[in-house]
FIPALO-475248 format. One record per atom (N, C-alpha, C): residue in three letters; x, y, z. Coordinates in steps of 0.02 Angstrom, whole numbers. Layout:
N
ALA,X,Y,Z
...
REM end
This chain:
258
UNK,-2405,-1895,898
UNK,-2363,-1836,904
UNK,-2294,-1850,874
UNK,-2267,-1800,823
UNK,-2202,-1817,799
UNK,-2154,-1793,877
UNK,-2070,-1818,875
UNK,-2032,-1831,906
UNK,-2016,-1782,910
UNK,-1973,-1746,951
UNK,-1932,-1694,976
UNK,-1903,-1675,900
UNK,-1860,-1611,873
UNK,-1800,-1626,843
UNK,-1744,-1630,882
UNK,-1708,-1661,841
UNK,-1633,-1691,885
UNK,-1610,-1634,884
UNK,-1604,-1560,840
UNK,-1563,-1524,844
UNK,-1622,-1461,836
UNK,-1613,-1409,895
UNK,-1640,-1352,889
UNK,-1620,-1297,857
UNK,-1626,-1235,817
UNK,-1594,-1170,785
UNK,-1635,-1097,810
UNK,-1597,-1061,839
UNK,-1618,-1005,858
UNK,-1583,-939,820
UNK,-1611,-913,794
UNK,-1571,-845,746
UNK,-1596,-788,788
UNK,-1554,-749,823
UNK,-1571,-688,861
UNK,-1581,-625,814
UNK,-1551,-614,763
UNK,-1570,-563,718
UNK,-1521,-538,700
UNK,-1465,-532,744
UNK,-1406,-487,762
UNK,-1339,-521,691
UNK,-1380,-609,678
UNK,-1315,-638,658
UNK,-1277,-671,705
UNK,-1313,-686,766
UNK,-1323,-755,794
UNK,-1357,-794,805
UNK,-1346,-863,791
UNK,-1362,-917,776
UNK,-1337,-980,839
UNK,-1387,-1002,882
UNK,-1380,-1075,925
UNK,-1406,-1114,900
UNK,-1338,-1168,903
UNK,-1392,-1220,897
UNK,-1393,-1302,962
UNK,-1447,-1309,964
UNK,-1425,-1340,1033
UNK,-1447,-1405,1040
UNK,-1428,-1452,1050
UNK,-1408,-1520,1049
UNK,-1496,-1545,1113
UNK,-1516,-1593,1078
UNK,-1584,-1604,1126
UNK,-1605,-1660,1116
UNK,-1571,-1701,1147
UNK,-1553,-1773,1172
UNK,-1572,-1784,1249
UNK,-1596,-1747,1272
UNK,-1589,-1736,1342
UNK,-1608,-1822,1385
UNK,-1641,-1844,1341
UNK,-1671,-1897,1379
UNK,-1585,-1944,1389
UNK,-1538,-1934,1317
UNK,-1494,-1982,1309
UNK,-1435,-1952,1323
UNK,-1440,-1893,1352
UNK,-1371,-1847,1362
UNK,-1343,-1829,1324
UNK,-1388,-1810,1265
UNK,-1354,-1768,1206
UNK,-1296,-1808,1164
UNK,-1312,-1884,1187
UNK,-1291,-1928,1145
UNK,-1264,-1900,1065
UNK,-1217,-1908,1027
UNK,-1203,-1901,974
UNK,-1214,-1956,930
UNK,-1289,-1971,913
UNK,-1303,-2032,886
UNK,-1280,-1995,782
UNK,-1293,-2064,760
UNK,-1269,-2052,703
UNK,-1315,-2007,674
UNK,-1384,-1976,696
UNK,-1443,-1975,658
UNK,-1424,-1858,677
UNK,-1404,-1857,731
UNK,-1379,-1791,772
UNK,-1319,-1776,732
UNK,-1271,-1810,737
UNK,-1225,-1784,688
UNK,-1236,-1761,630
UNK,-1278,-1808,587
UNK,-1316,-1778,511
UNK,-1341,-1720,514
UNK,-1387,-1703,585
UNK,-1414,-1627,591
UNK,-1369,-1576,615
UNK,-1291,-1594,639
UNK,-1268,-1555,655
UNK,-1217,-1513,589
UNK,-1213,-1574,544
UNK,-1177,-1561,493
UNK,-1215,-1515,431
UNK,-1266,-1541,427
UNK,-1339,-1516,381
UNK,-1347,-1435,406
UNK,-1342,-1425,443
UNK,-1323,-1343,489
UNK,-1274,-1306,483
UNK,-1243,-1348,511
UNK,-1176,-1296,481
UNK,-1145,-1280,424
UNK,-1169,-1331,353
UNK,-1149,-1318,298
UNK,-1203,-1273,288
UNK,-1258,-1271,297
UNK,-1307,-1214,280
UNK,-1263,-1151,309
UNK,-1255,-1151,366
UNK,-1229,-1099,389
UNK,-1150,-1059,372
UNK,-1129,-1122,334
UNK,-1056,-1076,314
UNK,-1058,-1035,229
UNK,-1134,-1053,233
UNK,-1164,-987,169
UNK,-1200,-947,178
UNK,-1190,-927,259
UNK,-1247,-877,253
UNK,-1171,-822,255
UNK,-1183,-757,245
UNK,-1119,-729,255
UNK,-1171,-679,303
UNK,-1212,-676,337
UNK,-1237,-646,389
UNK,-1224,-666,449
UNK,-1202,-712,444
UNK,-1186,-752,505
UNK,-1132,-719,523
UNK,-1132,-712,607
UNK,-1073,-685,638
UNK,-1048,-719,708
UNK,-1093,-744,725
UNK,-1067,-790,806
UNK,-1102,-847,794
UNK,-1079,-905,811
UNK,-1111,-984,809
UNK,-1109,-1004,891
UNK,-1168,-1013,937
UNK,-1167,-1058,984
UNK,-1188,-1112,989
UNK,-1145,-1171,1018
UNK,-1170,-1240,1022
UNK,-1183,-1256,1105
UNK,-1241,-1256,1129
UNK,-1279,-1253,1166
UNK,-1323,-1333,1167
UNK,-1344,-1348,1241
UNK,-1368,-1401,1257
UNK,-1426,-1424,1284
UNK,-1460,-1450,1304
UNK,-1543,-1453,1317
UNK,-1504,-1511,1389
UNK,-1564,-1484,1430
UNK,-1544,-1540,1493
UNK,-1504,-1523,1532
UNK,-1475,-1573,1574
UNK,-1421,-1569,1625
UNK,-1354,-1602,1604
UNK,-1348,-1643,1541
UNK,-1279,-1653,1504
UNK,-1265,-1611,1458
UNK,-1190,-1596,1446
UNK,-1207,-1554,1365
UNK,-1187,-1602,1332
UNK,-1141,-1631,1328
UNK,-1141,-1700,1277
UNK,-1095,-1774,1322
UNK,-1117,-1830,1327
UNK,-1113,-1910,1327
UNK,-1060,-1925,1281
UNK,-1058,-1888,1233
UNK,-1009,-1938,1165
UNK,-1046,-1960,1135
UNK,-1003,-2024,1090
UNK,-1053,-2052,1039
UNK,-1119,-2086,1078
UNK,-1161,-2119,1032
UNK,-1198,-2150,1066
UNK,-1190,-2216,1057
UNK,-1175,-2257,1112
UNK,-1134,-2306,1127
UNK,-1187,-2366,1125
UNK,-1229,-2357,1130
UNK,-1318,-2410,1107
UNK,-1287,-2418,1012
UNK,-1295,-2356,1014
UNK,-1313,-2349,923
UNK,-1232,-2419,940
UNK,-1189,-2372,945
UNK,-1106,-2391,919
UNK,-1115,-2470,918
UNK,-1153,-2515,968
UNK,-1135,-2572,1016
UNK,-1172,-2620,950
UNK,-1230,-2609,919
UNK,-1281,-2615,882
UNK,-1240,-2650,816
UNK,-1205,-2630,788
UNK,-1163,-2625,718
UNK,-1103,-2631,704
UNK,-1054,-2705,731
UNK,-995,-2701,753
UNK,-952,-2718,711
UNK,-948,-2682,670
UNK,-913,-2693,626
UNK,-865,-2645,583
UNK,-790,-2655,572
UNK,-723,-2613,553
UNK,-766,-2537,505
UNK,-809,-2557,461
UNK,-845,-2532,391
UNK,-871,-2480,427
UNK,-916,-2499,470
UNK,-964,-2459,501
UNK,-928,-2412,568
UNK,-880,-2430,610
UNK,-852,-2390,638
UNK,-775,-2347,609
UNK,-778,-2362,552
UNK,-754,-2316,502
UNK,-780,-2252,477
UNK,-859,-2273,457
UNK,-903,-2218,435
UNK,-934,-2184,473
UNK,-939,-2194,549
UNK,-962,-2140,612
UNK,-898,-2118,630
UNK,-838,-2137,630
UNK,-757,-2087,667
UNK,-769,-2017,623
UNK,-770,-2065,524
UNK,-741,-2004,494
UNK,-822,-1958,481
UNK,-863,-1971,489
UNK,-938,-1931,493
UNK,-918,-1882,540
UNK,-894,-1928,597
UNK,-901,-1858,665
UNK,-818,-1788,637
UNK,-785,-1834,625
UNK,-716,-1801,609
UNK,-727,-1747,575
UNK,-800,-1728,513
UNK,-811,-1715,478
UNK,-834,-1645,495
UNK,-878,-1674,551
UNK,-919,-1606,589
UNK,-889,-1571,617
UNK,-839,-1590,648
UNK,-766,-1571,694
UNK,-763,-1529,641
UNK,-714,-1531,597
UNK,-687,-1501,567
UNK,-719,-1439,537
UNK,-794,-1461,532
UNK,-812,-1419,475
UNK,-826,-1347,540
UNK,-839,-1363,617
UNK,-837,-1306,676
UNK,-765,-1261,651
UNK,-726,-1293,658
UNK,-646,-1257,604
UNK,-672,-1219,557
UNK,-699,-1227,512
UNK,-697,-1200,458
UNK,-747,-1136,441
UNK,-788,-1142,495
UNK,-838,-1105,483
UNK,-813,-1038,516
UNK,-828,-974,443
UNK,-793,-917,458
UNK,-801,-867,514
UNK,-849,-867,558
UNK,-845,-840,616
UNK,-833,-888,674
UNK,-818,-852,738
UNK,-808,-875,807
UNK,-871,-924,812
UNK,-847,-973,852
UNK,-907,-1026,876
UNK,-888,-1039,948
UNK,-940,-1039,978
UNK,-932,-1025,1078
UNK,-961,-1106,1096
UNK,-939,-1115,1131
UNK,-980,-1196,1158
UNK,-1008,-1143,1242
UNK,-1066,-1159,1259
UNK,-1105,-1145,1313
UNK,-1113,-1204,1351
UNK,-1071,-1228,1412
UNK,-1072,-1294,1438
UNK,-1103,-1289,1494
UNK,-1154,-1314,1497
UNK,-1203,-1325,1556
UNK,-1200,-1379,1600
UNK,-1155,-1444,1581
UNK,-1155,-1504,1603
UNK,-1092,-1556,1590
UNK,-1116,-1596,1603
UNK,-1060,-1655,1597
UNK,-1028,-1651,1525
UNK,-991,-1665,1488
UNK,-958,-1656,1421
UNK,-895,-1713,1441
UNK,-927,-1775,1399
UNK,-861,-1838,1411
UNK,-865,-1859,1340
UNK,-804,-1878,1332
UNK,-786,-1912,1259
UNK,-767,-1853,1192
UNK,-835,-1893,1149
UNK,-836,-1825,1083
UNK,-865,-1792,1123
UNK,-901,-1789,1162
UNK,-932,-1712,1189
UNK,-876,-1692,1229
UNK,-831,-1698,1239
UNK,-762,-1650,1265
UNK,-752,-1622,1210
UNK,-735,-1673,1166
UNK,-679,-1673,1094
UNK,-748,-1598,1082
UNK,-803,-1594,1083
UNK,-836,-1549,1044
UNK,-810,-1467,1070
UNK,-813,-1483,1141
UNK,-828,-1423,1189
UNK,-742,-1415,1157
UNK,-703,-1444,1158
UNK,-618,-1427,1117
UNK,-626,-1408,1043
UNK,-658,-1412,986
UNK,-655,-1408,943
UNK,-687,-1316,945
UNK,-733,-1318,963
UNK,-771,-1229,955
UNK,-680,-1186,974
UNK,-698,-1126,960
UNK,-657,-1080,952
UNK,-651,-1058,1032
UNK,-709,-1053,1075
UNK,-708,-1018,1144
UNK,-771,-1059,1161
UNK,-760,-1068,1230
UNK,-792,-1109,1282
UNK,-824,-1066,1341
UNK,-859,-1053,1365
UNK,-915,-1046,1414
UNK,-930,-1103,1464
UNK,-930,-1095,1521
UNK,-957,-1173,1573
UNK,-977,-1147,1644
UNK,-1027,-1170,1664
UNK,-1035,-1190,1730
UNK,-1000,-1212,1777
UNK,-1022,-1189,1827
UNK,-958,-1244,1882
UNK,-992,-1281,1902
UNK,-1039,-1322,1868
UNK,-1053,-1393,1863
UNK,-1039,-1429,1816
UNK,-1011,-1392,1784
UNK,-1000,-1431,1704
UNK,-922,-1475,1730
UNK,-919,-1541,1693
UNK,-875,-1548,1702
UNK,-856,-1598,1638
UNK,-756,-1631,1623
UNK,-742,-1650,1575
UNK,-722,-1700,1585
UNK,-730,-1754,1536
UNK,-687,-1801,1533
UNK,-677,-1855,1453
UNK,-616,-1867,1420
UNK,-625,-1901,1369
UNK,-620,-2003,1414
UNK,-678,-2009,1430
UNK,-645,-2061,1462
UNK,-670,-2131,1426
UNK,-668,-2164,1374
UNK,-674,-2203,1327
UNK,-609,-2257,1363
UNK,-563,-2252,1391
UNK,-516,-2311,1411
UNK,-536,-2336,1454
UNK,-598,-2285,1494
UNK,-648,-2353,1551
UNK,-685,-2414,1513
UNK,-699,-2390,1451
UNK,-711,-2454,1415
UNK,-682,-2488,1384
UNK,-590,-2478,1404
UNK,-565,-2521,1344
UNK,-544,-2469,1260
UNK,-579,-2406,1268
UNK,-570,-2380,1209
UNK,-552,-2318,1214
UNK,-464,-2319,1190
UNK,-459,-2249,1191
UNK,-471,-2185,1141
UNK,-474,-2140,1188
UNK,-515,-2078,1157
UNK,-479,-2062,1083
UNK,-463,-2089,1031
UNK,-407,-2085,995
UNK,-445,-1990,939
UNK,-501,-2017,936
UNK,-527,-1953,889
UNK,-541,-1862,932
UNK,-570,-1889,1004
UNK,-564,-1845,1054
UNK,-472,-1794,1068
UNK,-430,-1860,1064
UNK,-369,-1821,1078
UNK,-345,-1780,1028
UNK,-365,-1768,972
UNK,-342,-1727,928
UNK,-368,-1648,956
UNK,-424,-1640,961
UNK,-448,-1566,983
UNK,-412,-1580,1045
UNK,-416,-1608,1094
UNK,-401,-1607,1155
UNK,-333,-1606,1165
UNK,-285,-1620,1126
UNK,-187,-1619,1120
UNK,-181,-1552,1069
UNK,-237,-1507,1070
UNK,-212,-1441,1028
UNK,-265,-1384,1060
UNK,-284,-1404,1132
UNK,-321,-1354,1159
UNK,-261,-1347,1251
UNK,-256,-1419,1268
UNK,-214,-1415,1336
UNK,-142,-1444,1317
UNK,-89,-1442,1392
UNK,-15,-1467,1383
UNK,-14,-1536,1358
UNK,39,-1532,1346
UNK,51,-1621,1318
UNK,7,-1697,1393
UNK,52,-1665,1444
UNK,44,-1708,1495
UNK,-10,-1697,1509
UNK,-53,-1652,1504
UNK,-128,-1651,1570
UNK,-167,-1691,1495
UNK,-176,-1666,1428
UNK,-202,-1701,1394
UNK,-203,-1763,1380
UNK,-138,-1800,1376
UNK,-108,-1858,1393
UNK,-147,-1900,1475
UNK,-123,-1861,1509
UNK,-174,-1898,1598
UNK,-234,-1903,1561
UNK,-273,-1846,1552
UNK,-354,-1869,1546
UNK,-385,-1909,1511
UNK,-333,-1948,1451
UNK,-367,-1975,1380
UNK,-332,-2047,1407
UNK,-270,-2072,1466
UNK,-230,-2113,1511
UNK,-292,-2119,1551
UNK,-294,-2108,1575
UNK,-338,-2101,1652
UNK,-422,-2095,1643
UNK,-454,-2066,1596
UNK,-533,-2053,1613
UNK,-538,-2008,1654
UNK,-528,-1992,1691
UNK,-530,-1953,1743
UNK,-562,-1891,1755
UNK,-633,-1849,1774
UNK,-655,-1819,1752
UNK,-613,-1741,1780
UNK,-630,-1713,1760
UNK,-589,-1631,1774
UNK,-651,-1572,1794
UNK,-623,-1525,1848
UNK,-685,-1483,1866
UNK,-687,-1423,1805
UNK,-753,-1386,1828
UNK,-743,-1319,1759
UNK,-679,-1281,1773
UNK,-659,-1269,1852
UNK,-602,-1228,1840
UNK,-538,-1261,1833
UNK,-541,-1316,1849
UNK,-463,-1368,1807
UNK,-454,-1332,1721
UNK,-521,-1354,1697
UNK,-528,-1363,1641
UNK,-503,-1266,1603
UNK,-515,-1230,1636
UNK,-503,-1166,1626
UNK,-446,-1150,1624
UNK,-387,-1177,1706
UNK,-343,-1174,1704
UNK,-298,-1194,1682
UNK,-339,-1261,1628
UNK,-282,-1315,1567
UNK,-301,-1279,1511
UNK,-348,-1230,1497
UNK,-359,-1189,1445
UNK,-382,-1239,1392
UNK,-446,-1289,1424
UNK,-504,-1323,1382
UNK,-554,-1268,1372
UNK,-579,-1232,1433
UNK,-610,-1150,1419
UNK,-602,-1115,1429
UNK,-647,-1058,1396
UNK,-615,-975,1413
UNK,-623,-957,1484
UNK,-690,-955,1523
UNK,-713,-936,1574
UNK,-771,-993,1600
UNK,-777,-968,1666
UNK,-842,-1021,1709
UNK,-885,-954,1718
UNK,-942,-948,1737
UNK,-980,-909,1753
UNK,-1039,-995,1811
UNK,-1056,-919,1863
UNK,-1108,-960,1877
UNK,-1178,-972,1846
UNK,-1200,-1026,1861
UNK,-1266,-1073,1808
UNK,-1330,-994,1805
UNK,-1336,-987,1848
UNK,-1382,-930,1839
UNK,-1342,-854,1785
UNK,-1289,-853,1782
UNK,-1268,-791,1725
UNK,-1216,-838,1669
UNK,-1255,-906,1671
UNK,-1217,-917,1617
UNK,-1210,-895,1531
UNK,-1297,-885,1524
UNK,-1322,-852,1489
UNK,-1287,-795,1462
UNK,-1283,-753,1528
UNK,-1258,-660,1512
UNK,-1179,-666,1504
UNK,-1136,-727,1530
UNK,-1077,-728,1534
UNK,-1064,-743,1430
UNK,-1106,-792,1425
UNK,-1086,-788,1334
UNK,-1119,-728,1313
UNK,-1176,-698,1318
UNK,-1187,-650,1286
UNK,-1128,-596,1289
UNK,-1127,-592,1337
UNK,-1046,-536,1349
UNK,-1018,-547,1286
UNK,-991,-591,1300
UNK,-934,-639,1246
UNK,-954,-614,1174
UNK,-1002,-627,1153
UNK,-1045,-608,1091
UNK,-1052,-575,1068
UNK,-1072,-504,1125
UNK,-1073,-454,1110
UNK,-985,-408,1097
UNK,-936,-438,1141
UNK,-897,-413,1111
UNK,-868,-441,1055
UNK,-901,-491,1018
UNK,-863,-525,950
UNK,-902,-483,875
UNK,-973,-454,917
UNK,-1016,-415,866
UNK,-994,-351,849
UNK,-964,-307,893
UNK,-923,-279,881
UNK,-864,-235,837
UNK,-830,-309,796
UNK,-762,-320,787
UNK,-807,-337,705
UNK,-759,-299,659
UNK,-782,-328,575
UNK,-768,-406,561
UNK,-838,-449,545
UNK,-847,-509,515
UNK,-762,-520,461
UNK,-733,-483,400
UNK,-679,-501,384
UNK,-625,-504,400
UNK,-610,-473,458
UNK,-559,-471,503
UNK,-561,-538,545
UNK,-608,-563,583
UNK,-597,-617,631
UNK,-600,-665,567
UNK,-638,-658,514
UNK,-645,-724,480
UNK,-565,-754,453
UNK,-536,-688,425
UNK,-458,-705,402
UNK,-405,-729,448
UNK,-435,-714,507
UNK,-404,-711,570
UNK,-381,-785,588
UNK,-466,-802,584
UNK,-482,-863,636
UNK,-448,-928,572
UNK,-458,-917,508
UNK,-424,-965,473
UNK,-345,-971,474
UNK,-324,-908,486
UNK,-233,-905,480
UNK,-213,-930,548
UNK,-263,-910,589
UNK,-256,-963,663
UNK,-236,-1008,678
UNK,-284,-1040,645
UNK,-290,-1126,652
UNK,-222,-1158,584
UNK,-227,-1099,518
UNK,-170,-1153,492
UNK,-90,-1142,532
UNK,-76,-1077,533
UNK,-15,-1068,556
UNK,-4,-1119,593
UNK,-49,-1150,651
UNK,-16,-1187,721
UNK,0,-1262,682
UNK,-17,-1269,635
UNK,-4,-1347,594
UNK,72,-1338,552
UNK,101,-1279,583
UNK,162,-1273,495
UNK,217,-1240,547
UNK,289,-1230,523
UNK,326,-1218,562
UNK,345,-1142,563
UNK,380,-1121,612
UNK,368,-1051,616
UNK,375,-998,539
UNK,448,-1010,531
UNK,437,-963,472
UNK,377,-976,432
UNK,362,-1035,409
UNK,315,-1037,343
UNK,248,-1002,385
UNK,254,-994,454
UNK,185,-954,509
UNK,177,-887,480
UNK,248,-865,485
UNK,244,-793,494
UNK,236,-757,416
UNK,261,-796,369
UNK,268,-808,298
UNK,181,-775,290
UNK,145,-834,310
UNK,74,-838,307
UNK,25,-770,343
UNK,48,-760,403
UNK,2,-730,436
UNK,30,-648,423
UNK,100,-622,368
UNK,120,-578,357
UNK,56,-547,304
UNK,42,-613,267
UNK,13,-607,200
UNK,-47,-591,230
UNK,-91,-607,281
UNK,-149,-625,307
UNK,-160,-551,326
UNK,-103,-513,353
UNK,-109,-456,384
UNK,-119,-406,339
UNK,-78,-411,269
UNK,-73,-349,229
UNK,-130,-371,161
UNK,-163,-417,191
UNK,-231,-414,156
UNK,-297,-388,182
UNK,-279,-417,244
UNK,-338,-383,287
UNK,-317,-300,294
UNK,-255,-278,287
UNK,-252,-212,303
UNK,-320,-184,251
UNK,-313,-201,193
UNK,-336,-175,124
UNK,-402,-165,136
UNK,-427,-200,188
UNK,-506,-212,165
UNK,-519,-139,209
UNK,-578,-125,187
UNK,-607,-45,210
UNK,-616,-38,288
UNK,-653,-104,326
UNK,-664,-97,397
UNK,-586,-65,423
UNK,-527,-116,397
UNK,-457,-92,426
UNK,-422,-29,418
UNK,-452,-2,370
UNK,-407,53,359
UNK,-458,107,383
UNK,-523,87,415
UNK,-573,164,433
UNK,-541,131,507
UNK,-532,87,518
UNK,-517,78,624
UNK,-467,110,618
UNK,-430,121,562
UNK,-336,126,607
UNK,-357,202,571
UNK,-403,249,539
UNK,-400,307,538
UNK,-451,341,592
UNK,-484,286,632
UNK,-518,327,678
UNK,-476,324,732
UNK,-412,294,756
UNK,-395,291,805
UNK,-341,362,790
UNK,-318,360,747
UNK,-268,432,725
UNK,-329,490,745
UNK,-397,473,697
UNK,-447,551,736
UNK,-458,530,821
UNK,-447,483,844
UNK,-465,472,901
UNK,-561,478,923
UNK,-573,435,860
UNK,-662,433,882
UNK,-688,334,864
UNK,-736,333,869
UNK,-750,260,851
UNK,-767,241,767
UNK,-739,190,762
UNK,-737,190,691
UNK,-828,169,671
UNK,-839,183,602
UNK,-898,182,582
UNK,-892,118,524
UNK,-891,83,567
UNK,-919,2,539
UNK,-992,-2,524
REM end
């Protein structure tokens, strides 16, 4: 019998797309072989232009372990833990880049890169069993690639304690440091992202897409050159047709015909 795949894909029809991590035996381990499938996906996916919601979703009772620390322990060498930081850095980034909203659905434990992951998506979903922690300084190793999503999702200090400390955090800590959007309980966790989904389906694909990129650069640049940017961002998106039929259905006062 061939092996599980490491990475599952579900296309609902709508122009959403899960994909869900199924490691379960290893806790959704981020072995080097998972990352390749996570990356191999999402570059497929940042050409589909049908695409409209991305969930990263988990198999089991962890949603992600971090790296996988067998693989890591295996190959000790500067070369080689060079080429798994900037591999994973890669995937990170490329969740950034990809032009619609991406939801993390957290069902479970999420320590390390699986924090850094559940920080990198755009909006978060969790259980109130789910819980967080970048805790890599229990071994001696700090979370150094984790704290980047994680020092641009919470405050200086609580991000700082958790990546100091290990220390794990509950779902509603984690809500109230604004690691996620909402907790729902395990039984409507499901309907709690669909919600979510459904109101992102909604809303015109070129609008959030221009959106979600002027987002993320503005917060890297200083204010004026922000506003500089997101002026431009605005009176381009005015142009496009979805914007100018919303802001004439709200003058007729009916729903716009997207």
């Amino acid at each position: 019998m061939s092996a599980a795949p490491l990475l599952l894909r579900h296309d609902d029809g709508r122009g959403v797309t899960t994909l869900t991590l199924n490691r379960p035996e290893a806790f959704n381990a981020l072995s080097e072989e998972l990352l390749e499938a996570l990356q191999a996906e999402l570059d497929k996916l940042a050409q589909e232009t049908d695409l409209r919601v991305l969930v990263i979703a988990a198999a089991g009772k962890a949603f992600c372990a971090g790296h996988d620390l067998r693989q890591m322990r295996a190959e000790p060498s500067l070369d080689y833990y060079q080429r798994l930081f900037a591999q994973c850095g890669r995937m990170m980034m490329s969740l950034q880049k990809l032009p619609v909203p991406v939801i993390a659905k957290v069902q479970g434990v999420a320590t390390a890169a699986g924090c850094q992951l559940v920080a990198q998506c755009d909006l978060a979903v969790a259980a109130p069993s789910a819980r967080f922690a970048v805790s890599g300084v229990n071994l001696g190793l700090f979370c150094a690639t984790p704290s980047v999503a994680l020092s641009r999702n919470l405050p200086r200090k609580a991000a700082f304690e958790m990546l100091a400390t290990g220390d794990f955090i509950s779902a509603e800590r984690a809500q109230d440091l604004g690691l996620i959007n909402r907790v729902a309980p395990a039984d409507q966790l499901d309907a709690e992202v669909q919600a979510l989904v459904d109101r992102i389906l909604g809303k015109p694909r070129l609008a959030l897409s221009m959106g979600k990129a002027l987002f993320y650069r503005q917060l890297e640049t200083g204010m004026a050159a922000a506003y500089d940017d997101a002026a431009q961002t605005m009176a381009c998106n005015m142009m496009d047709a979805s914007a100018l039929e919303g802001v004439q259905a709200f003058i007729d006062k009916r729903k716009p015909n997207w």
